[in-house]
N, CA, C and O atoms as a CHARMM CRD file, in Angstrom:
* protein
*
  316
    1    1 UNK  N      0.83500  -1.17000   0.00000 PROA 1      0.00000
    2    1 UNK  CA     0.00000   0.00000   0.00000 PROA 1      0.00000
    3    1 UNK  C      0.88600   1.24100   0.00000 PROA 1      0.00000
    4    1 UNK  O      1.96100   1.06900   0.57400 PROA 1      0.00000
    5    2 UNK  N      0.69100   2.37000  -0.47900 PROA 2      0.00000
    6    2 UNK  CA     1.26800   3.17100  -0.92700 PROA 2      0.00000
    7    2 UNK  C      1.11700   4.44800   0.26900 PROA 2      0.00000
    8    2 UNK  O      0.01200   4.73900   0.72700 PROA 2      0.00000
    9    3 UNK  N      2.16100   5.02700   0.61800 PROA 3      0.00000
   10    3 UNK  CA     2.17000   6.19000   1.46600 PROA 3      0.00000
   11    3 UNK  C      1.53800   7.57700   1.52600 PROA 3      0.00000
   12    3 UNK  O      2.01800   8.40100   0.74700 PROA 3      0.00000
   13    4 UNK  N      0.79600   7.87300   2.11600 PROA 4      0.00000
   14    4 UNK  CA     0.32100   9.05100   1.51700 PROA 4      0.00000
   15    4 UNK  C      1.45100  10.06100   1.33900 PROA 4      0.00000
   16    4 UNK  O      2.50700   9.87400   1.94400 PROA 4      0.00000
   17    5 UNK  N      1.28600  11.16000   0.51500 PROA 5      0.00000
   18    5 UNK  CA     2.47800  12.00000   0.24900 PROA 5      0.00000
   19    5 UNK  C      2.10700  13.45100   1.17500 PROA 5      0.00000
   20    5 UNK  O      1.16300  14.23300   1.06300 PROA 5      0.00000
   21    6 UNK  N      3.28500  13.43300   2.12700 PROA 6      0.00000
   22    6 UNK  CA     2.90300  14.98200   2.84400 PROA 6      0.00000
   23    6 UNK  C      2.89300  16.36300   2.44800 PROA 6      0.00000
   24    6 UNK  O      4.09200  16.58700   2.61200 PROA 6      0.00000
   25    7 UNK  N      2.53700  17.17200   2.14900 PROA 7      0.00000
   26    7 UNK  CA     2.18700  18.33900   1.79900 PROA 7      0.00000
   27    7 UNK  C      3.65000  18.96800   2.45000 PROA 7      0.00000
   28    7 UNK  O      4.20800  18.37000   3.37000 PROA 7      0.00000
   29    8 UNK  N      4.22800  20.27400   1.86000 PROA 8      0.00000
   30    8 UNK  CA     4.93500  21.19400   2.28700 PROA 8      0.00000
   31    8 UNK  C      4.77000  21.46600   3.77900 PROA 8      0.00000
   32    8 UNK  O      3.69700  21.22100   4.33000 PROA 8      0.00000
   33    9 UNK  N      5.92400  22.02000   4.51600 PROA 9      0.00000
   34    9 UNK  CA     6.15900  22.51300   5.52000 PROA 9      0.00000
   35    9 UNK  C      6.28400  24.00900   5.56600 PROA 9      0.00000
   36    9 UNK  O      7.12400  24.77500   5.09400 PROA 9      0.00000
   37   10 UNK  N      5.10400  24.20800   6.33900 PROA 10     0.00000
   38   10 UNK  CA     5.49700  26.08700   6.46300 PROA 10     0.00000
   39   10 UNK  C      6.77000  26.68200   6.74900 PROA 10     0.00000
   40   10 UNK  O      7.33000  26.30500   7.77900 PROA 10     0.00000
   41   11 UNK  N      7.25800  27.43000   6.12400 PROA 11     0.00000
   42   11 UNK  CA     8.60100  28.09000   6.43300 PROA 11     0.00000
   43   11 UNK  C      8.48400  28.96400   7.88300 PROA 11     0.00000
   44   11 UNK  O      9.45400  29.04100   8.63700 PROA 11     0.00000
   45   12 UNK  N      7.54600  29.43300   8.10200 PROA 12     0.00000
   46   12 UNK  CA     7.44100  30.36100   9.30400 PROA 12     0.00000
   47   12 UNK  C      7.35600  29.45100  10.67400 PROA 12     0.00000
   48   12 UNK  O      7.74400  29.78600  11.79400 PROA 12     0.00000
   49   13 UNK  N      6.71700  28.16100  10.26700 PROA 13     0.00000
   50   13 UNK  CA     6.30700  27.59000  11.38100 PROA 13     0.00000
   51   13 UNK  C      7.77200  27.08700  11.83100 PROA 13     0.00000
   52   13 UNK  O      7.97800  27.00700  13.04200 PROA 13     0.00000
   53   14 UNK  N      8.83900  26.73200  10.90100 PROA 14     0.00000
   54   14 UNK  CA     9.78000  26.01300  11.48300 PROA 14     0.00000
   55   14 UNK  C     10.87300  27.33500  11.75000 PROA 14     0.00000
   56   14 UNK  O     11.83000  27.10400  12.48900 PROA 14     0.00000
   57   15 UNK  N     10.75500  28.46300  11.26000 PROA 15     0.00000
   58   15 UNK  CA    11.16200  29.73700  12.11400 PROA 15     0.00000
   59   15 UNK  C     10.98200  30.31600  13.28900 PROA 15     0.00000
   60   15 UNK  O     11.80400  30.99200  13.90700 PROA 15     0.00000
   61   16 UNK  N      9.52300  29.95300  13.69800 PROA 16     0.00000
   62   16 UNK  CA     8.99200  30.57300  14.87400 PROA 16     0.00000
   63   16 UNK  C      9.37100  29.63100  15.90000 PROA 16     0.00000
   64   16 UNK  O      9.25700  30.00000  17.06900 PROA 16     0.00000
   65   17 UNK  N      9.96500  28.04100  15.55400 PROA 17     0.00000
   66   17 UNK  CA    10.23200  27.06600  16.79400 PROA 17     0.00000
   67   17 UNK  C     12.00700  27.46600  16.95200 PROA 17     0.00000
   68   17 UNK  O     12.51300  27.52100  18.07300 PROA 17     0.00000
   69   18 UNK  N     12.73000  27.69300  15.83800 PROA 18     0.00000
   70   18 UNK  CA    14.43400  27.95500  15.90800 PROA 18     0.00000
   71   18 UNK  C     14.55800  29.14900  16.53200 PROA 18     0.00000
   72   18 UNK  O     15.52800  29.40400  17.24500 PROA 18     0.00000
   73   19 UNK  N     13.65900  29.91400  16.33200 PROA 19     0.00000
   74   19 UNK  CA    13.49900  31.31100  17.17500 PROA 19     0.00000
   75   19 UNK  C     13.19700  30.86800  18.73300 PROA 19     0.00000
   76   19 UNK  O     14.03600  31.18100  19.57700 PROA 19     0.00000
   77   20 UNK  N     12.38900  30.37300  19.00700 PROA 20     0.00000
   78   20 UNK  CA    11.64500  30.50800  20.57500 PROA 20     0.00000
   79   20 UNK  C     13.22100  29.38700  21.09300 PROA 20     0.00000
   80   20 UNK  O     13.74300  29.54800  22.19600 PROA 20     0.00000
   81   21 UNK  N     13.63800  28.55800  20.29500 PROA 21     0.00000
   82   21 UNK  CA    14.88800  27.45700  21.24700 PROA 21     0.00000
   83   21 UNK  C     15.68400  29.10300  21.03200 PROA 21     0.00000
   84   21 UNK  O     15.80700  29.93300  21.93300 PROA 21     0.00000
   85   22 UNK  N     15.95300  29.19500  20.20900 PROA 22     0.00000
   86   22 UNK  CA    17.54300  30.43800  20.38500 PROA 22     0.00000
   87   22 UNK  C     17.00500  31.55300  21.44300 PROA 22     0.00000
   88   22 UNK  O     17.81400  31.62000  22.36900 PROA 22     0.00000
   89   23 UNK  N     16.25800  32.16800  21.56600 PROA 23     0.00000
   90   23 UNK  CA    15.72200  33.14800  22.65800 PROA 23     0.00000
   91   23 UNK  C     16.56400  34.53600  21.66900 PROA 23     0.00000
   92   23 UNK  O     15.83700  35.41400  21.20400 PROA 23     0.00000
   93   24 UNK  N     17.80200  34.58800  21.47800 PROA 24     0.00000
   94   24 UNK  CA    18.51400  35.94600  21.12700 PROA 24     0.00000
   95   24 UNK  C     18.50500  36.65900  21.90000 PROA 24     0.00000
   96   24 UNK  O     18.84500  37.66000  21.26800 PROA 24     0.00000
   97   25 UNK  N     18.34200  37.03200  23.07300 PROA 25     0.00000
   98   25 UNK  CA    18.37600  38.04300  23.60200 PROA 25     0.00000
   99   25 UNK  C     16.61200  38.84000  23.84500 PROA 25     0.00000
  100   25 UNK  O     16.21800  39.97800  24.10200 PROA 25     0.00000
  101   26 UNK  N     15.86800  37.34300  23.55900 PROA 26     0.00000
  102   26 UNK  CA    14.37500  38.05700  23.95900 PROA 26     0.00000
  103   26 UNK  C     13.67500  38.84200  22.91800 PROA 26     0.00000
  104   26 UNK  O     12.64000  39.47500  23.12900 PROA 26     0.00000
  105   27 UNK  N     14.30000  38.76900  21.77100 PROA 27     0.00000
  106   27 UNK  CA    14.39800  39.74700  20.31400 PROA 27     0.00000
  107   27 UNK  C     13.61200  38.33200  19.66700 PROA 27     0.00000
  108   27 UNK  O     12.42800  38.19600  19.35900 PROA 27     0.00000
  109   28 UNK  N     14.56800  37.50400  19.60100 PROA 28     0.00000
  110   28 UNK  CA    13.90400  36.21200  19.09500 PROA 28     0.00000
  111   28 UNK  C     12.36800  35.49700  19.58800 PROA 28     0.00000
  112   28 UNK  O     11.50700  35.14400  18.78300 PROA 28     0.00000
  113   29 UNK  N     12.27100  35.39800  20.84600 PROA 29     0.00000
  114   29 UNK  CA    11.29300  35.43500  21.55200 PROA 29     0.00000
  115   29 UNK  C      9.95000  36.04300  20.88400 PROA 29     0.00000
  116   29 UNK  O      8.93600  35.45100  20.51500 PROA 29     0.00000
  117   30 UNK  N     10.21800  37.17400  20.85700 PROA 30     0.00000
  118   30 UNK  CA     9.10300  38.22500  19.84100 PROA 30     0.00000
  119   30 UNK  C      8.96600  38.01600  18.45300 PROA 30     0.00000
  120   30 UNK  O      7.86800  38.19000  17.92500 PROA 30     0.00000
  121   31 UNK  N      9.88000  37.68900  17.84600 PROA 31     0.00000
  122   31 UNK  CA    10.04400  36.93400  16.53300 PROA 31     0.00000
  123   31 UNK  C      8.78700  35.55100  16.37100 PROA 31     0.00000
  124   31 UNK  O      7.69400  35.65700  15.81500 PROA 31     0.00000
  125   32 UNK  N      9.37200  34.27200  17.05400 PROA 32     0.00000
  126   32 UNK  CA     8.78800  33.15700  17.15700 PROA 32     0.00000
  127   32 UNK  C      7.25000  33.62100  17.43200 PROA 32     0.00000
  128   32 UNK  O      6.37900  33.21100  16.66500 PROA 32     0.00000
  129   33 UNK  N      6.97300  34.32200  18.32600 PROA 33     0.00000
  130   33 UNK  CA     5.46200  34.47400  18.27000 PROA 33     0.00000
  131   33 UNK  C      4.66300  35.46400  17.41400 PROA 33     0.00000
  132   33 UNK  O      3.43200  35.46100  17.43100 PROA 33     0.00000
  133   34 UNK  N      5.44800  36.38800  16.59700 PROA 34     0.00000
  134   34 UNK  CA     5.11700  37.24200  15.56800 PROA 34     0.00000
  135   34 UNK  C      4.71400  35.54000  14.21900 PROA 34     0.00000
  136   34 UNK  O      3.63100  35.12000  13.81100 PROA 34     0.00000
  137   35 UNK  N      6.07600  35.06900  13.95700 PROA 35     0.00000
  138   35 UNK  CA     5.73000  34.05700  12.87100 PROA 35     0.00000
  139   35 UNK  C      5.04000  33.06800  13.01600 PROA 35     0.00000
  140   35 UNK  O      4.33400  32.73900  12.06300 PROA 35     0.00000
  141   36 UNK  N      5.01300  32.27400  14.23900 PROA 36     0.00000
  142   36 UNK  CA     4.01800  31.39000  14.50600 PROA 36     0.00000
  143   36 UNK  C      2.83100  31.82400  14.58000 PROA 36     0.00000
  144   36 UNK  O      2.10200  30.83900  14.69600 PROA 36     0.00000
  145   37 UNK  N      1.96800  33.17800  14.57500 PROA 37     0.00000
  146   37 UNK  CA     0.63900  33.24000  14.59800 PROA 37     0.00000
  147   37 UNK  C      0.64300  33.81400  13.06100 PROA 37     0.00000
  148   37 UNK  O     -0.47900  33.68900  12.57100 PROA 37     0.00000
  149   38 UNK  N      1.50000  34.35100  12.25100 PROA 38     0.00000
  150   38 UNK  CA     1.27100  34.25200  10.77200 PROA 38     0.00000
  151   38 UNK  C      1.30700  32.74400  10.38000 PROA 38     0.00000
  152   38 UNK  O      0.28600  32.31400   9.84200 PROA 38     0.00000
  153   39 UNK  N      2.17400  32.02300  10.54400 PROA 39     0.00000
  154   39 UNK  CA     2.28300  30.53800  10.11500 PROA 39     0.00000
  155   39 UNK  C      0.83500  29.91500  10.36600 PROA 39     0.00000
  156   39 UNK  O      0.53300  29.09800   9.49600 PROA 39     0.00000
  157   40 UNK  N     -0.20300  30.12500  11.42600 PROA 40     0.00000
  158   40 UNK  CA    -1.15900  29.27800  11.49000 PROA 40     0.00000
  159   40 UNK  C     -1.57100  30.13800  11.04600 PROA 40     0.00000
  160   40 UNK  O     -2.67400  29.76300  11.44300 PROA 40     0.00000
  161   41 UNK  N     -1.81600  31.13500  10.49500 PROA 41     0.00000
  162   41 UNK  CA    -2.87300  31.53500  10.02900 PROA 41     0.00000
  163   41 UNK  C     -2.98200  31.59100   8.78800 PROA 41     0.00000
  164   41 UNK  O     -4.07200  31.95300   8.34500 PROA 41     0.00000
  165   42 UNK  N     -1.82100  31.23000   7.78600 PROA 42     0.00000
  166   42 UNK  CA    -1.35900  30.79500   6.54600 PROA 42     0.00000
  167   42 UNK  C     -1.70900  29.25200   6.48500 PROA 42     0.00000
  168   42 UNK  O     -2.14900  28.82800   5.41600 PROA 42     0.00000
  169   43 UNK  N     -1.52000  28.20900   7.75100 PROA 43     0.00000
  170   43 UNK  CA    -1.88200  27.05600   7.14200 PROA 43     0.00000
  171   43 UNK  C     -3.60100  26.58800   7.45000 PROA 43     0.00000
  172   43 UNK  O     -4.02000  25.45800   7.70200 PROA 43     0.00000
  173   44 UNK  N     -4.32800  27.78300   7.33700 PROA 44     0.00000
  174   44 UNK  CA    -5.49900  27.65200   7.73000 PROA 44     0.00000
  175   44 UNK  C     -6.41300  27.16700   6.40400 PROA 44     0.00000
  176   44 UNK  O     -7.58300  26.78600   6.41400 PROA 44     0.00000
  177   45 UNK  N     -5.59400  27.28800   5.37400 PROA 45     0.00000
  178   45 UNK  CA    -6.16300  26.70800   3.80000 PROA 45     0.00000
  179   45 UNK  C     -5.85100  25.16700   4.04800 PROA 45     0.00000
  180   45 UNK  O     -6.73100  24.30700   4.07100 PROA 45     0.00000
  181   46 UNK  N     -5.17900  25.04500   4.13900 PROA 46     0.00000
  182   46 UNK  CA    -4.89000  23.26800   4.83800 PROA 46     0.00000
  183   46 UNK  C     -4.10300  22.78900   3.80600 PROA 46     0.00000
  184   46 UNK  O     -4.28500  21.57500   3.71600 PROA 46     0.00000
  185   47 UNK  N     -2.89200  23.40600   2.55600 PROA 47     0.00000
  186   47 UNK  CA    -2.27600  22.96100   1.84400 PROA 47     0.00000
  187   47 UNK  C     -0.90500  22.98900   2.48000 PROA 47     0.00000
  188   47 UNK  O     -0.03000  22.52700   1.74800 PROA 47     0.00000
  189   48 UNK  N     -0.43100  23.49600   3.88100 PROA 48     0.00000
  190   48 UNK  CA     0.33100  23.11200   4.52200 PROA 48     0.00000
  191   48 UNK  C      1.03600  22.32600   5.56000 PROA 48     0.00000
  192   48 UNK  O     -0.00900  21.95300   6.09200 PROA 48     0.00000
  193   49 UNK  N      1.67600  21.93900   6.06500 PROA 49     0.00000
  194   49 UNK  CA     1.58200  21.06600   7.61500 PROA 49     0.00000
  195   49 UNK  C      2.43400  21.79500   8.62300 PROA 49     0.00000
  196   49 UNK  O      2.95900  22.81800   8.18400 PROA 49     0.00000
  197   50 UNK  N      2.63200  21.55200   9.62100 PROA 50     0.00000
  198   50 UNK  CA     3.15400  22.45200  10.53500 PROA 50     0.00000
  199   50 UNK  C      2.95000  22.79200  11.91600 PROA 50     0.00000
  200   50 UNK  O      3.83100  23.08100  12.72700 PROA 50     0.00000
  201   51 UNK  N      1.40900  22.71800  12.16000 PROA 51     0.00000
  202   51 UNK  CA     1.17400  23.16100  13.03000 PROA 51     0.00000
  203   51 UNK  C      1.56700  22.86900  14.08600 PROA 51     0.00000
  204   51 UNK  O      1.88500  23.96400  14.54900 PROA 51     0.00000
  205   52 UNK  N      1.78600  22.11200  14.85000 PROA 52     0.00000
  206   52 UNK  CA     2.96700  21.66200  16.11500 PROA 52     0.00000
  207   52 UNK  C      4.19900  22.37300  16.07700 PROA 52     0.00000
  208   52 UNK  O      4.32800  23.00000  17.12900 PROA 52     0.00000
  209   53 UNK  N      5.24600  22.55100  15.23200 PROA 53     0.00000
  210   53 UNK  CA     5.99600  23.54300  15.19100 PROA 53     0.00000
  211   53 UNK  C      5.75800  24.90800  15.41800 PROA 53     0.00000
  212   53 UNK  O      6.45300  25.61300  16.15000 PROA 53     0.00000
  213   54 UNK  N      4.47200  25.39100  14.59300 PROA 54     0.00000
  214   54 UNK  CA     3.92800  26.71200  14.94300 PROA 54     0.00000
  215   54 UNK  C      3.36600  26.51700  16.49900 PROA 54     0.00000
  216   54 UNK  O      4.08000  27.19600  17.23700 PROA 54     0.00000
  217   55 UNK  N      2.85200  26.17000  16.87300 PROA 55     0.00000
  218   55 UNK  CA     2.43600  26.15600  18.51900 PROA 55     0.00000
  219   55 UNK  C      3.56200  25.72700  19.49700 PROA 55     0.00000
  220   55 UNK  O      3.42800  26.24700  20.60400 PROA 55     0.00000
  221   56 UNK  N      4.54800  24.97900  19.38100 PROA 56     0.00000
  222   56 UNK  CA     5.97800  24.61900  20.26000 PROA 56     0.00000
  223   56 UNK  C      6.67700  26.13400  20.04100 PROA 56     0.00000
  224   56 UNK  O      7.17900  26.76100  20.97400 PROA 56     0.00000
  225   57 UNK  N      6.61200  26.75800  18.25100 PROA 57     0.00000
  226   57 UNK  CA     7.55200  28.09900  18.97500 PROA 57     0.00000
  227   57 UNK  C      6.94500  28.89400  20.01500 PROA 57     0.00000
  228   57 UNK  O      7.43000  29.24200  21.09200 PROA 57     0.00000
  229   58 UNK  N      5.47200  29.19400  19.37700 PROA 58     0.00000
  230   58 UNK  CA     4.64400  30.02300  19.97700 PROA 58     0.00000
  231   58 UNK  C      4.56000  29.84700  21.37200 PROA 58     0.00000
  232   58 UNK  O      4.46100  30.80500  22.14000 PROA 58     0.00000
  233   59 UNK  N      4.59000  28.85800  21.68200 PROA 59     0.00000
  234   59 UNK  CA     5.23300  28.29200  23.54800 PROA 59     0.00000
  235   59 UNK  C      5.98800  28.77800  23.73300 PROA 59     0.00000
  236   59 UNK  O      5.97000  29.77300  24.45800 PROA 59     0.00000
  237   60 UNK  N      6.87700  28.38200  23.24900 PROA 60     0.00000
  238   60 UNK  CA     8.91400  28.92900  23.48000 PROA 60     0.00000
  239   60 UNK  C      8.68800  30.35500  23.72500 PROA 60     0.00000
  240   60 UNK  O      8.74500  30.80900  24.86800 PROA 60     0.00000
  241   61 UNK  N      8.39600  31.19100  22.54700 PROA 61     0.00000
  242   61 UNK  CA     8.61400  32.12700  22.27300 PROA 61     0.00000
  243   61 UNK  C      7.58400  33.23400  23.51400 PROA 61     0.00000
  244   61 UNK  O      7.97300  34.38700  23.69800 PROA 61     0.00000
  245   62 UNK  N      6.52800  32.80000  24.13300 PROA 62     0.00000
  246   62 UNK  CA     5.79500  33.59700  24.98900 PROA 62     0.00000
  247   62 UNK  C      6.18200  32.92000  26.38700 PROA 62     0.00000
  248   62 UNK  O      5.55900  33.22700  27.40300 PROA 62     0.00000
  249   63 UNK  N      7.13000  32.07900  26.40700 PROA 63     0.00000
  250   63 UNK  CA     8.03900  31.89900  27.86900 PROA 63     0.00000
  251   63 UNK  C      9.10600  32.80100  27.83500 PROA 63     0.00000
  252   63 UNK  O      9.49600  33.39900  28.83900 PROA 63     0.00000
  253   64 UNK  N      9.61000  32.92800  26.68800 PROA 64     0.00000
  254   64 UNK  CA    11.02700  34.07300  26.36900 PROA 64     0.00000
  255   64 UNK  C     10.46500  34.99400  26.89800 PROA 64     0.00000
  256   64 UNK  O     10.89400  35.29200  28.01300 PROA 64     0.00000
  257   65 UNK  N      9.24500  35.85000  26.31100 PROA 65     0.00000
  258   65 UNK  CA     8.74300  37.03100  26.46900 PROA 65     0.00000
  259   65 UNK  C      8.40400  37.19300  27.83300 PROA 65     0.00000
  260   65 UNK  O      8.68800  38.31000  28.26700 PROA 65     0.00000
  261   66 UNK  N      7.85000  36.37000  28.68600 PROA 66     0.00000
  262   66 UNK  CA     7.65800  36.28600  30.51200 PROA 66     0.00000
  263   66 UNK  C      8.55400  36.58000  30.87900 PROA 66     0.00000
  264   66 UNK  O      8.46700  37.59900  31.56400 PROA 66     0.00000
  265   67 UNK  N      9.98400  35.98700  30.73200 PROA 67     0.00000
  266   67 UNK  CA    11.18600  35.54400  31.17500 PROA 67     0.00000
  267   67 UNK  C     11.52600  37.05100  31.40200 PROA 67     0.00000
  268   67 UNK  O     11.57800  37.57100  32.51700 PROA 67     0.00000
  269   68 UNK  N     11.81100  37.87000  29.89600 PROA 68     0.00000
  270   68 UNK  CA    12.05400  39.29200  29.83300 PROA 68     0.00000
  271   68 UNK  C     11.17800  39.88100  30.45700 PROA 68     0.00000
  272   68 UNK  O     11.61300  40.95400  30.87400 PROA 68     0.00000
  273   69 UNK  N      9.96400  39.66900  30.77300 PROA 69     0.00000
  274   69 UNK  CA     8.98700  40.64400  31.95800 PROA 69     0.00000
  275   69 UNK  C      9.57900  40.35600  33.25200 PROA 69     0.00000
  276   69 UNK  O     10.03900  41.16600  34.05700 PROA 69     0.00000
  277   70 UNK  N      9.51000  39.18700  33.33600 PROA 70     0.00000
  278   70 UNK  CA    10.20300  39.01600  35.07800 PROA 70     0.00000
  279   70 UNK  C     11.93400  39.27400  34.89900 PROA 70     0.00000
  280   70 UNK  O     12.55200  38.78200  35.84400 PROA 70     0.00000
  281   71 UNK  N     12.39500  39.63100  34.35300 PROA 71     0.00000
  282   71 UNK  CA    13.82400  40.10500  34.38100 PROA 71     0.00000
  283   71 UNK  C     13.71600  41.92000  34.83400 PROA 71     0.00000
  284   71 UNK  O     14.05900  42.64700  35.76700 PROA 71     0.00000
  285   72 UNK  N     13.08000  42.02000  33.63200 PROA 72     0.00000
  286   72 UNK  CA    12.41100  43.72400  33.66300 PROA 72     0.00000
  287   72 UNK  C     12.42000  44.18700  35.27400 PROA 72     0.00000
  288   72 UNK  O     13.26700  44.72700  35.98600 PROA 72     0.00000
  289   73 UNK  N     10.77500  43.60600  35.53400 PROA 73     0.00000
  290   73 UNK  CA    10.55600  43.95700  36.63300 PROA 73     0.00000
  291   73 UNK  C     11.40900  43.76300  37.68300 PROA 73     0.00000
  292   73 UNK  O     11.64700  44.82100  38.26600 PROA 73     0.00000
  293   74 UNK  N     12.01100  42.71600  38.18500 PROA 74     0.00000
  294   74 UNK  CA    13.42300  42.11400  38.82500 PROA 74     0.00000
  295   74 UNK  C     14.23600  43.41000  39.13900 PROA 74     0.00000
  296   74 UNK  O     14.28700  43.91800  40.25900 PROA 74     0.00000
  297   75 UNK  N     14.82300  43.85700  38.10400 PROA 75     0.00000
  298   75 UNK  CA    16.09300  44.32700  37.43200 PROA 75     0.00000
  299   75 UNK  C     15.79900  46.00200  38.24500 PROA 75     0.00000
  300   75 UNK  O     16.60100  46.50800  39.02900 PROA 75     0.00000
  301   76 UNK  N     14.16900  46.78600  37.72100 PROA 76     0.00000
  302   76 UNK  CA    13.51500  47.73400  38.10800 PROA 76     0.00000
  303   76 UNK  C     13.51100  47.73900  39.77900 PROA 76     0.00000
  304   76 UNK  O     13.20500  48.78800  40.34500 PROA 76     0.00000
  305   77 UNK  N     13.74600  46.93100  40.31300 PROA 77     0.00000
  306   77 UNK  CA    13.30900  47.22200  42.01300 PROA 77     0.00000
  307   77 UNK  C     14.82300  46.90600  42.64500 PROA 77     0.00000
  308   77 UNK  O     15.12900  47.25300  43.78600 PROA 77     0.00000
  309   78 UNK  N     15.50900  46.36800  41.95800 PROA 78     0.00000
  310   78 UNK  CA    16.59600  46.33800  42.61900 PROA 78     0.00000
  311   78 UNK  C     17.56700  47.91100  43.25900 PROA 78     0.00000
  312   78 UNK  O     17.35500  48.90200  42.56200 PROA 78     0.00000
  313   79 UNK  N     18.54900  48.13600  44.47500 PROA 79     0.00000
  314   79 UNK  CA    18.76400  49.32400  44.61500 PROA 79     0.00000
  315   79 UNK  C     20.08100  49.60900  43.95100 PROA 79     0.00000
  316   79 UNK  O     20.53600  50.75300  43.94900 PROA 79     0.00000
């Protein structure tokens, strides 16, 4: 029996997960969740696959962004 053949991989979706692992400096962070909510919303025609990548950056990437709030604030009260 013959395999089904998988459809393309979103380019953004597998950007927005290399982004949220690298963090950059919290730059990346904002990145991964900028492209992962274009990426699903591009594979919403359904001629792409991806979506787990787009939602693992989009994770990553809005723990980065906490991380930099609780650094922020941290950083702000110290004397």
């Amino acid at each position: 029996m013959a395999r089904p053949v998988a459809g393309p991989v979103n380019g953004l979706a597998v950007a927005s997960l290399v982004l949220g692992i690298l963090w950059l400096w919290w730059v990346g962070s904002l990145l991964a969740v900028i492209f992962g909510h274009v990426a699903l919303r591009q594979m919403r025609s359904g001629t792409q696959y991806g979506r787990v990548l787009a939602v693992s950056g989009l994770v990553l990437g809005y723990v980065g962004l906490g991380a930099a709030i609780l650094v922020g604030v941290a950083t702000s009260f110290t004397i």
